[in-house]
Each structure stands twice: as C-alpha cells, then as structure tokens.
C-alpha positions in Angstrom: -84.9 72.7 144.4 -82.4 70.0 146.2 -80.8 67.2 143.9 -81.6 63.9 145.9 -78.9 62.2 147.4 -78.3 59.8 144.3 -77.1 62.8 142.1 -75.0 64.2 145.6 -73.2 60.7 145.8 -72.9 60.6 142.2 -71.2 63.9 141.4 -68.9 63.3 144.6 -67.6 60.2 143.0 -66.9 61.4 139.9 -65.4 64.6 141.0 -63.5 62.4 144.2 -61.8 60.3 140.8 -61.3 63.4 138.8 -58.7 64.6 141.6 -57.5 61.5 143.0 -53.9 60.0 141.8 -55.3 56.4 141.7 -55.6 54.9 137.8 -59.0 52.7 139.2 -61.2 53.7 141.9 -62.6 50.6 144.2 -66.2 51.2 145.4 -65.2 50.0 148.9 -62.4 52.7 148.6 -65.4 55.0 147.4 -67.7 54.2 149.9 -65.2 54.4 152.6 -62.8 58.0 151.8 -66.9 59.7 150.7 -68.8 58.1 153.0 -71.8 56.6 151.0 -73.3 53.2 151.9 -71.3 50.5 150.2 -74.5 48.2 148.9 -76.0 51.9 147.5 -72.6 53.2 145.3 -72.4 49.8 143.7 -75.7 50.5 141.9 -75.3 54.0 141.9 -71.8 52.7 140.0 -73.5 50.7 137.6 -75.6 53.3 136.4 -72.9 55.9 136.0 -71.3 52.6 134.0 -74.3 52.2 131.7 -74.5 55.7 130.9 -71.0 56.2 130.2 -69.9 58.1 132.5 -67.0 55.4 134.3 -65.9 52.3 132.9 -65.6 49.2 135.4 -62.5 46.7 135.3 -63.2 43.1 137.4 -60.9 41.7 139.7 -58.4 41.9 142.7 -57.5 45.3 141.6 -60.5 46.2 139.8 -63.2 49.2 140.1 -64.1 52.3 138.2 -62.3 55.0 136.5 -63.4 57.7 134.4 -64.5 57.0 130.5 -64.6 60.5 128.9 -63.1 63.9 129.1 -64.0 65.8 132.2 -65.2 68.4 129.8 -67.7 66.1 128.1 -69.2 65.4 131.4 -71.9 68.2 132.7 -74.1 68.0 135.2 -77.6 68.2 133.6 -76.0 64.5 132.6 -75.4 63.3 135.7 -78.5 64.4 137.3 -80.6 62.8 134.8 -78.9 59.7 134.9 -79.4 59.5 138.4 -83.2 61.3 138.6 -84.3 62.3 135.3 -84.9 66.1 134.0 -88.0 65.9 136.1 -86.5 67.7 139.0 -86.3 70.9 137.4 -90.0 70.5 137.0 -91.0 69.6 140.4 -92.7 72.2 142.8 -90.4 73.9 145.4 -92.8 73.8 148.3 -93.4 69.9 147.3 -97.2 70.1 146.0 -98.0 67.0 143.3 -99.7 69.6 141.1 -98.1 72.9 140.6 -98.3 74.1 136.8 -99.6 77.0 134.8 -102.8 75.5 135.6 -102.6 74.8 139.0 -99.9 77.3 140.4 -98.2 77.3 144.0 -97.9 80.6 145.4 -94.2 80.3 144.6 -94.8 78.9 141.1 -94.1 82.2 139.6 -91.4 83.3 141.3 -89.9 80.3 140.8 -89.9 80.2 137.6 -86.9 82.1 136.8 -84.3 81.4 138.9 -85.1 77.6 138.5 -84.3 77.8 134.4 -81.1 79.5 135.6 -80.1 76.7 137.5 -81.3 74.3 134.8 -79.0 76.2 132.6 -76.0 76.1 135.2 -76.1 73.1 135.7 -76.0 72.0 131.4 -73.0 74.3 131.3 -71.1 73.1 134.2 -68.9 70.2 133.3 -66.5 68.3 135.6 -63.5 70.3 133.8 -64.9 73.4 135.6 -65.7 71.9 139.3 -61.6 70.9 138.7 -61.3 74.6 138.3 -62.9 75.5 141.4 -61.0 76.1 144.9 -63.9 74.4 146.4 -63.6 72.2 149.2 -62.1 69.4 149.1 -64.0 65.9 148.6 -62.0 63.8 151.4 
C-alpha cells in the first residue's frame, strides 16, 4: 500500500504549518519551502479547507492556518479527504479484482498487516508526528 501523492502533499502541509513560526501559511510559500506544484496545493488547499482541517484568510497577507487541535487531526482523516478509505482496500500487487472471492496470491498475507496500518494510521494524530524526531519538512 502507497498513499498517492495527494495525501503525501497534504500531510506535509499540515505537519510543515504545525512546526513553522508563521501565524498564516501562503500556498506560494507552501508550494515553494515543500516543493509541490503551486496550481495542485491550491486545490489540494481547498479541500483540506472544506473538510476542516485549515481555515483560509483572503488578501495581501492571506493563506491557510490550521483550524483544530493537532490532536483532533489523525491521519485516517486526512487520507480520506484526499483519497477516500478505498486505499486500504485496494490490491497490493494492483489487480482491479482481489477479494475473498477473487484473491491475489498476496491477498492473504496481506491482510493483516494492512488492518494494522489502517489502525496506525486512525491513531496517529498530528500531536504525535510533532512528537516525532523525524526529519525535518524544509
């Protein structure tokens, strides 16, 4: 299982405005410090926006800052903003049908360590990657 880029970019941005000092977040300062195509974040934005995630201010000095406690936010919600819940679903070596009915030959092993990552990632909040000595985003 990979998250596609849309859920990448999105939980960069929101962890890159967790940690950075700025009140509001431009998306052309987005774009440029993560590297995400400019046209692409503002929709990507919008979404995060209409979900609740950010809340976006007009003007000269306008952009995006985060609406809710970083320990509200967890990133089965993010991901299915972006894609849906459907990626947990899909099949890892990319067939259209893989089910109980019509297994892979990794369908069953799969199984198992894809609910643990489903799990992971509804108990993984933002407040937690802030935690983390992971790299940083820029």
């Amino acid at each position: 299982m990979r998250l596609c880029k849309s859920s990448e970019y999105a939980i960069r941005c929101l962890v890159y405005m967790a940690t950075t000092d700025a009140d509001v977040c431009p998306v052309k300062h987005l774009a440029d410090e993560l590297k995400i195509p400019y046209k692409f974040l503002g929709r990507l934005m919008g979404r995060l926006r209409d979900a609740g995630f950010v809340e976006s201010f007009r003007g000269q000095s306008g952009g995006y800052r985060i609406a809710r406690p970083l320990d509200e936010i967890h990133l089965e919600q993010i991901v299915d903003t972006v894609e849906g819940l459907e990626i947990y679903d899909r099949c890892l070596l990319g067939f259209d049908i893989c089910d109980e009915d019509n297994p892979c030959p990794m369908h069953e092993f799969w199984q198992g360590p894809r609910e643990n990552i489903r799990s992971m990632m509804a108990d993984v909040t933002l407040a937690d990657m802030m935690k983390s000595p992971g790299k940083k985003l820029s």
